[in-house]
N, C-alpha and C positions, 0 to 999 in steps of 0.2 A: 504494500500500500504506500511504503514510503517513497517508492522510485516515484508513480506515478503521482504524486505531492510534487518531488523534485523535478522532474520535467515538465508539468504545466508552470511552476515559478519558474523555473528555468526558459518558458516559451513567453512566459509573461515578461521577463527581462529582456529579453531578445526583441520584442516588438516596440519597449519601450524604448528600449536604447535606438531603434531603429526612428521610432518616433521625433526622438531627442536631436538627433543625427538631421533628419531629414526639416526640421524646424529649424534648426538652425545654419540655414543655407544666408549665408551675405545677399544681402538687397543693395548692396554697390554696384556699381556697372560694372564690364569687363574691363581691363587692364587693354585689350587689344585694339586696334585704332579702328575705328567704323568700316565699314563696307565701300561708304563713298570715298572715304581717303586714300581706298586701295588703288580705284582705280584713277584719282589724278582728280577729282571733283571737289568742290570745297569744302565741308563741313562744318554745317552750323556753329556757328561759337566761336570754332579753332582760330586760331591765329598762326601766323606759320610758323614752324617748327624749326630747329638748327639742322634735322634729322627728318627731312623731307624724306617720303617715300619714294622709290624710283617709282616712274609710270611703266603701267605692262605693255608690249609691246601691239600693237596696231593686228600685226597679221596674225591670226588663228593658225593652230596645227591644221585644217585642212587646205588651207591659203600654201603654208608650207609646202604640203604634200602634191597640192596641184602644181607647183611651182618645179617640183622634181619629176614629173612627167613627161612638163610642156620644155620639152628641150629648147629649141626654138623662138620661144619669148615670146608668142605672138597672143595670146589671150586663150590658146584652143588647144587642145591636145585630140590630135590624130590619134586614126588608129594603128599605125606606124610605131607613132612614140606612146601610145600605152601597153603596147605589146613588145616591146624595145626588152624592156625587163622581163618577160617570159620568155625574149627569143635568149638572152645571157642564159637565163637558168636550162632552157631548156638544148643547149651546145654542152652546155658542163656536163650534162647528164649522157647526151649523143657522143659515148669515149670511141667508137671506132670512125665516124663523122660522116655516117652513110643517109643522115638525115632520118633515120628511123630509128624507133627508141624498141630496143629486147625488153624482157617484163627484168633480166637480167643487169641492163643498164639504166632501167627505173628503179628498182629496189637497191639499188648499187650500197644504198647505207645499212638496208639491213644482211643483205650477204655478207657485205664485207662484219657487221657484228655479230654474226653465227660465225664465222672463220677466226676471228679473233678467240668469241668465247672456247670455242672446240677444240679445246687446248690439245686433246690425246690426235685429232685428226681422225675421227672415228667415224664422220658423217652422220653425228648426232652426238645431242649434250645429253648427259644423267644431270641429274639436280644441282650438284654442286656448279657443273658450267652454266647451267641457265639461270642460276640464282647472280652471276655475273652481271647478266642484261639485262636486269631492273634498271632502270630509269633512277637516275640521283638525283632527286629533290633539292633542291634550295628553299634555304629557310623564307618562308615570305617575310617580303619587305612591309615596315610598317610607314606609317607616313609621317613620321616623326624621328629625327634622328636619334644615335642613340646618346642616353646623359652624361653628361660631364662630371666626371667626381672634382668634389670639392680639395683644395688641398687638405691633408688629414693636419689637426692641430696635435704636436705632445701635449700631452695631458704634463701639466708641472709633476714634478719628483720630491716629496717632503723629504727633508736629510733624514738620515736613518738614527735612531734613535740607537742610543748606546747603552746597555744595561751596566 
């Protein structure tokens, strides 16, 4: 009987403290400089700053992207130069350059990592060489760099007492 005492206090505390926590959130504004000052607009009140914000730049990543297409300059992208980059990829693939692609010279990446993993050359892996060909993960990136430790302080040293 007494558990069951000690976990509803126990849940009773935990909602409190949750309570307590969640009340007392700061009603000051953010520390971070408004929306309009991101982008180069004035903001009520402000006055300028010593630590003006840079302005973002005018052209969009897809401005960018059209811009690496359209070889030429001309406002348009052919279909020449939108297929410019499939014809690159599609040469590196064509190894003997007879303009026609083998299912051999398409799969070229994963042959050549069965041949690698196949370590004995046996024309087939057991477990241990296909557990090779997993795929290595990267740790996802977060969007916040990582933190800066502060310098560490010595803690002062009291002399040592003498008996």
């Amino acid at each position: 009987m007494w558990r069951y005492l000690a976990g509803g206090f126990g849940a009773l505390l935990l909602v409190g403290a949750g309570l307590f926590l969640w009340g007392s959130r700061p009603d000051s504004p953010s520390p971070l400089p408004a929306a309009s000052a991101a982008v180069g607009l004035p903001s009520q009140g402000a006055e300028e700053d010593d630590g003006a914000l840079p302005e973002a730049s005018a052209r969009t990543r897809e401005q960018k992207r059209f811009d690496r297409y359209d070889k030429d300059r001309d406002g348009a992208i052919t279909r020449d130069e939108y297929l410019a980059a499939r014809r690159k990829a599609y040469a590196k693939l064509d190894r003997d350059g007879d303009g026609k692609l083998s299912f051999d010279e398409w799969a070229v990446k994963a042959t050549t990592k069965f041949a690698i993993a196949d370590r004995d050359k046996s024309g087939a892996m057991n477990p241990a060489e296909f557990a090779t060909t997993a795929v290595k993960r990267r740790p996802a990136r977060r969007g916040c760099p990582p933190a800066q430790k502060a310098p560490a302080e010595a803690p002062e040293q009291a002399p040592a007492e003498e008996s």
